[in-house]
C-alpha positions in Angstrom: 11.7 -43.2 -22.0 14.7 -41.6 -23.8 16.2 -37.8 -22.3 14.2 -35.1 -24.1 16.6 -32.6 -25.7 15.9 -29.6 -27.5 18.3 -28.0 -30.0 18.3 -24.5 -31.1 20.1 -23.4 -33.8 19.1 -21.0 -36.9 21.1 -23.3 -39.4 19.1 -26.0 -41.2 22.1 -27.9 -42.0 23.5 -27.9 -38.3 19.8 -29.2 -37.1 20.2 -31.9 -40.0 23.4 -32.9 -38.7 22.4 -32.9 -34.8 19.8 -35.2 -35.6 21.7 -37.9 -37.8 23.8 -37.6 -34.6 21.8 -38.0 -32.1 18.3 -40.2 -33.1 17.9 -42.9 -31.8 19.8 -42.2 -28.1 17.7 -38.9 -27.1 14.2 -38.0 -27.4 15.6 -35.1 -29.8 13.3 -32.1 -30.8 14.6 -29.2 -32.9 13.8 -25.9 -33.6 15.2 -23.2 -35.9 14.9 -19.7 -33.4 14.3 -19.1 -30.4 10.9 -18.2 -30.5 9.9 -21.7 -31.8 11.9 -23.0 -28.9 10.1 -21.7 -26.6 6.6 -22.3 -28.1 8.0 -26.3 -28.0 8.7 -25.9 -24.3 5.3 -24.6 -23.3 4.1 -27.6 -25.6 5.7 -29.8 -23.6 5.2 -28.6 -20.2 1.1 -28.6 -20.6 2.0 -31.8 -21.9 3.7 -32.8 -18.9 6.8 -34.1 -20.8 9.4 -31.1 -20.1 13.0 -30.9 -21.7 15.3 -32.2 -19.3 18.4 -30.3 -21.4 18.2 -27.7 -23.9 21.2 -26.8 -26.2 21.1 -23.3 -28.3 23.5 -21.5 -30.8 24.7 -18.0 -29.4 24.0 -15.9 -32.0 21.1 -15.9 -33.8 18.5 -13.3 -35.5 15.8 -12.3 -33.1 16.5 -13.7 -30.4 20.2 -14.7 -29.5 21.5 -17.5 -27.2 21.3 -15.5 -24.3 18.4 -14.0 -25.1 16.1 -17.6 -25.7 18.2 -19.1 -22.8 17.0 -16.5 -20.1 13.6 -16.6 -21.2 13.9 -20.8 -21.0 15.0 -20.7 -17.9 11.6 -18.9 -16.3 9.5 -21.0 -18.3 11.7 -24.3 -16.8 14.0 -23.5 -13.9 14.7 -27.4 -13.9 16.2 -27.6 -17.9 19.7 -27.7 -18.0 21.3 -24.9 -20.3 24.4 -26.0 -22.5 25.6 -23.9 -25.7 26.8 -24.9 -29.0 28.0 -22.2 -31.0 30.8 -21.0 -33.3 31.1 -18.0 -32.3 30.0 -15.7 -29.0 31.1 -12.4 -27.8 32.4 -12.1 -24.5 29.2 -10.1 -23.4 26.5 -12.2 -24.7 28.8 -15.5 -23.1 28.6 -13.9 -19.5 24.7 -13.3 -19.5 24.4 -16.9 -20.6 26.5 -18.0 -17.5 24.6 -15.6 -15.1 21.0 -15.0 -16.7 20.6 -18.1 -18.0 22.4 -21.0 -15.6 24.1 -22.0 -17.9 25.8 -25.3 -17.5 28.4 -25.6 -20.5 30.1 -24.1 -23.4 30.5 -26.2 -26.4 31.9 -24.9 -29.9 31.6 -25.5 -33.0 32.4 -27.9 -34.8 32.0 -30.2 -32.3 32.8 -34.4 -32.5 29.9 -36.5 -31.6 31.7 -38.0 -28.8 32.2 -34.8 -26.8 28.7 -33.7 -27.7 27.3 -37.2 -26.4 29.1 -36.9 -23.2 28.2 -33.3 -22.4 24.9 -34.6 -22.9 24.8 -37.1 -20.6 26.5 -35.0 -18.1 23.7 -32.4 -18.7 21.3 -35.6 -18.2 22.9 -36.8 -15.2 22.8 -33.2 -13.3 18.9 -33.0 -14.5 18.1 -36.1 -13.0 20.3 -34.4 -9.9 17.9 -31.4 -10.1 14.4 -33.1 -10.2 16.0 -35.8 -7.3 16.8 -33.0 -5.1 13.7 -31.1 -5.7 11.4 -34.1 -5.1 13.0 -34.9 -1.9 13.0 -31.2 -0.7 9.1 -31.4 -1.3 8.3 -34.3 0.7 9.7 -33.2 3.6 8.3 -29.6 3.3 4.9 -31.2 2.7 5.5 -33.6 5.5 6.7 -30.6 8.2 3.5 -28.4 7.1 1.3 -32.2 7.7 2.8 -32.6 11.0 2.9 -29.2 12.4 -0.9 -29.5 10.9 -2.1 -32.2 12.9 -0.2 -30.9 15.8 -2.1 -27.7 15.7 -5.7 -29.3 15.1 -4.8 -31.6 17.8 -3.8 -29.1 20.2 -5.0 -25.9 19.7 -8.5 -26.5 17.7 -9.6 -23.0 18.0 -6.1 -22.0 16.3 -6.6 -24.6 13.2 -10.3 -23.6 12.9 -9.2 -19.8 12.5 -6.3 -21.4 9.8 -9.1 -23.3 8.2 -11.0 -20.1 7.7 -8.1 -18.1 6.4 -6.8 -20.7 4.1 -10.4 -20.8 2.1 -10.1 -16.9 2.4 -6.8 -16.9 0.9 -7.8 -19.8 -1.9 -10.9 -17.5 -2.6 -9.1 -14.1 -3.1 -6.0 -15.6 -4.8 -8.7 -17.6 -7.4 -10.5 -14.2 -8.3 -7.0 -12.5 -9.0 -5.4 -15.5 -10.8 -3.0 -15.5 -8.0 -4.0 -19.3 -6.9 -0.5 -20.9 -8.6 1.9 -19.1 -5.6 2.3 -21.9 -4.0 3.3 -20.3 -0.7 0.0 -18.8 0.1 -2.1 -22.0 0.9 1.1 -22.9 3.2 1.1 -19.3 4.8 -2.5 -19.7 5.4 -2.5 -23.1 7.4 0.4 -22.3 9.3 -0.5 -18.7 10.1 -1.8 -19.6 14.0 0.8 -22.2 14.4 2.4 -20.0 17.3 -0.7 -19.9 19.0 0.0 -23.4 20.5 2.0 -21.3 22.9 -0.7 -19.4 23.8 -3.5 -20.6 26.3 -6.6 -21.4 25.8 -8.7 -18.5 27.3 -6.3 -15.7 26.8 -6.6 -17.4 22.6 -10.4 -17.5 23.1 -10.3 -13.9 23.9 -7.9 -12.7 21.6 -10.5 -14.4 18.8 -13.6 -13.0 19.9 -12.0 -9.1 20.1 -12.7 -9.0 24.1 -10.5 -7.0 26.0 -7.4 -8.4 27.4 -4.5 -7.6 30.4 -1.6 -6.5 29.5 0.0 -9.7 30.1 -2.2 -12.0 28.0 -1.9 -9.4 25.2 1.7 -9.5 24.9 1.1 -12.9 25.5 -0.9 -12.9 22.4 0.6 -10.5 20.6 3.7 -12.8 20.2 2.3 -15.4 18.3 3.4 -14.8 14.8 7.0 -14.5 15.9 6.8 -17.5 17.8 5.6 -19.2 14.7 8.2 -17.1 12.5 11.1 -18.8 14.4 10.2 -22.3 14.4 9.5 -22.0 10.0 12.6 -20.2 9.1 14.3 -23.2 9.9 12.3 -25.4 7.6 14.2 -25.2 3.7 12.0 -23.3 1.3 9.5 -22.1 4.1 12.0 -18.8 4.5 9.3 -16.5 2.5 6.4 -18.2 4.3 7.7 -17.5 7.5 8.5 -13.8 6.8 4.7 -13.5 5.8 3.8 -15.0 9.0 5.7 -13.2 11.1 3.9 -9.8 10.2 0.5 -10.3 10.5 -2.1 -8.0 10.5 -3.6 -8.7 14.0 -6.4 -6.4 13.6 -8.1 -5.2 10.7 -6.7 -1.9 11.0 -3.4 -3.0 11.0 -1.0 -2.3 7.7 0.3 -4.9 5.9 4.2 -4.7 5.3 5.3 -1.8 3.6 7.4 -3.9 1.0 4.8 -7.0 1.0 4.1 -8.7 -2.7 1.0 -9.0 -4.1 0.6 -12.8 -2.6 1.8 -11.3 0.5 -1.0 -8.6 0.7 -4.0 -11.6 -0.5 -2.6 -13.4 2.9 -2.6 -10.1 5.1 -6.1 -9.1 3.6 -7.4 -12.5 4.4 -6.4 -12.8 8.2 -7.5 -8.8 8.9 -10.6 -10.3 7.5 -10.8 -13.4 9.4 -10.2 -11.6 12.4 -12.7 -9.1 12.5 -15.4 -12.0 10.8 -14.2 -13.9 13.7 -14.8 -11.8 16.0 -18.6 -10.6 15.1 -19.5 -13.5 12.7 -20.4 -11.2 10.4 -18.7 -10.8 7.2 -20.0 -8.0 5.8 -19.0 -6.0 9.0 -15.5 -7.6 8.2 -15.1 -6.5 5.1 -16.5 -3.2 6.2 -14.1 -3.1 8.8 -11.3 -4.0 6.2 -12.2 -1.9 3.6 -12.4 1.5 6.1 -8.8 1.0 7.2 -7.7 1.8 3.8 -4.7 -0.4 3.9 -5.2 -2.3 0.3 -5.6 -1.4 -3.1 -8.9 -1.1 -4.5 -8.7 -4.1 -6.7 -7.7 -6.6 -3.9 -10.9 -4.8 -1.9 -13.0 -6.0 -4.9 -11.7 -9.6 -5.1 -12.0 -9.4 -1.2 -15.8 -9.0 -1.7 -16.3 -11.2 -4.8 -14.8 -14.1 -2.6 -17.2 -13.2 0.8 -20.4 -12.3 -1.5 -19.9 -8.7 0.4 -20.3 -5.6 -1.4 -17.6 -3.2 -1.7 -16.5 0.3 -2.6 -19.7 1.5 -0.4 -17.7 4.5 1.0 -17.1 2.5 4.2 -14.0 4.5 4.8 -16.3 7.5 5.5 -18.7 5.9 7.4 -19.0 6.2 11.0 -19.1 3.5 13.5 -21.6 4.0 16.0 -22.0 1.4 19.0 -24.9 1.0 21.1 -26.5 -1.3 23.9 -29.9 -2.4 23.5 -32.7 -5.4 24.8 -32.4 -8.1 22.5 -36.3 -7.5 21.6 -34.7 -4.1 19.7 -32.0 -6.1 17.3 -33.1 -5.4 14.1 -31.7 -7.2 10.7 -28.5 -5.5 9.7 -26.8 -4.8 13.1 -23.7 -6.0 13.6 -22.7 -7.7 16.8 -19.5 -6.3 18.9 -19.8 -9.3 21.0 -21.8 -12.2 22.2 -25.1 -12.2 23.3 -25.8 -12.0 27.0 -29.1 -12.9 28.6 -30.1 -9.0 29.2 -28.3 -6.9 26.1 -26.2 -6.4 23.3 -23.6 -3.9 21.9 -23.9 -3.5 18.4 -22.7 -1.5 15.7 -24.2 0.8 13.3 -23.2 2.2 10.0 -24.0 6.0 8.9 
């Protein structure tokens, strides 16, 4: 298959000319502002055939070079920017260079031969681009695999806690339209990777919300730092790494005071997990969550849209009341603190 360029220019007898130019050796497409342009590139990515180069006129009604050029590059990071114009001012030229990537400067009028060769130059570094990109994702994926396995293979009760997060996390992100940030699912599974330092029992613990020495909660309570420093070494994993390394490790811990809105869906989801963890009880999670008052009301709601819990019940007011009982006295609605022992249980009680 032929290169797919795009042209851009507000001149019908400049597009007329581009195209007896350059059928028949690209896969050319034209459009006459910059508004069409971008309508053709959203064609073409649902279509899965993006532009590997566009080229666009500087100034133009509406929307000028610069203009069309930044907004091309959001849409498609991965196109490769070239101008052809006549004339530019010096302002609108050094947006396109820094806003835009831009990755030449032709003018007008321009012979065929120079236009044909910064083509394929523009070609060349696309095909540079998507090469580089490619290979970058294969080993991420293959790191996240391994360290995976490694984790499931060696530290079960760590994986099964990143199992649980990770369909928290795809939940949550789903009922925001949040599920394309492709960092979150990787956050997710990798969140307890520095619990393979930690041992078994002290881990076991640590889940469950028992009470634990001073020792084995430091011990614990280095984990997501642990994990922070073997990622940041990993290209492209910087971000997920950060997130990692500040976990809420109880429910009533704040999230990062500068965290995104993908960063928060993660935190929300492992205070969650822990707590649910803990009690196996989700609705006393989300309780638990939910009276911290650490997240915005709309991530709250998509918290309990994705757990089937009800939300926005005043549990910040409510008081927690625990008790010990017989087992004969548990009643529907309590919500375990702990395991069950032969003789009694400590519960907890909402009022």
């Amino acid at each position: 298959m032929s290169p797919r360029i795009l042209m851009v220019d507000d001149e019908p007898r400049v597009l007329d000319a581009l195209r007896r130019t350059l059928s028949g050796r690209y896969d050319l497409s034209v459009a006459d502002s910059g508004a069409a342009a971008l309508a053709l590139m959203r064609e073409a990515s649902e279509a899965g055939m993006p532009f590997a180069v566009i080229v666009s006129d500087m100034m133009m009604p509406g929307m000028n070079g610069a203009q069309f050029l930044t907004e091309a590059r959001h849409l498609d990071p991965d196109a490769v920017a070239l101008v052809l114009s006549g004339q530019a001012d010096l302002e609108s030229t050094i947006t396109a260079v820094n806003e835009a990537g831009l990755f030449g400067f032709l003018t007008k009028p321009c012979p065929p031969q120079i236009l044909t060769n910064a083509l394929d130059r523009a070609i060349a570094q696309h095909h540079l681009v998507i090469s580089e990109r490619q290979l970058l994702e294969r080993t991420v994926r293959g790191s996240v695999d391994m360290l995976t396995e490694l984790m499931a293979g060696t530290a079960p009760l760590a994986f099964a806690r990143a199992t649980q997060i990770k369909g928290l996390v795809s939940a949550v992100s789903s009922s925001l339209g949040l599920d394309r940030e492709w960092e979150l699912p990787l956050a997710a599974r990798l969140s307890q990777l520095g619990c393979l330092a930690v041992p078994t029992e002290v881990l076991e613990r640590a889940y469950r919300g028992l009470d634990l020495t001073p020792e084995h909660r430091a011990i614990y309570a280095g984990h997501p730092g642990a994990a922070r420093a073997m990622l940041e070494r990993i290209p492209r994993l910087e971000r997920v790494a950060k997130w990692i390394g500040a976990p809420p490790l109880t429910p009533e811990d704040a999230p990062p005071a500068e965290a995104s809105s993908a960063q928060l869906i993660f935190c929300v989801s492992v205070a969650t997990v822990s707590a649910h963890y803990a009690v196996d009880d989700p609705e006393h999670a989300v309780g638990r969550v939910e009276r911290s008052g650490r997240y915005p009301k709309q991530l709250l709601q998509a918290l309990g849209r994705a757990t089937g819990c009800r939300t926005g019940r005043g549990h910040r007011d409510a008081v927690a009341e625990t008790h010990r009982l017989a087992l004969g006295k548990i009643d529907p609605g309590h919500a375990l603190d702990q395991r069950v022992d032969r003789k009694a249980v400590s519960y907890t009680h909402l009022r």
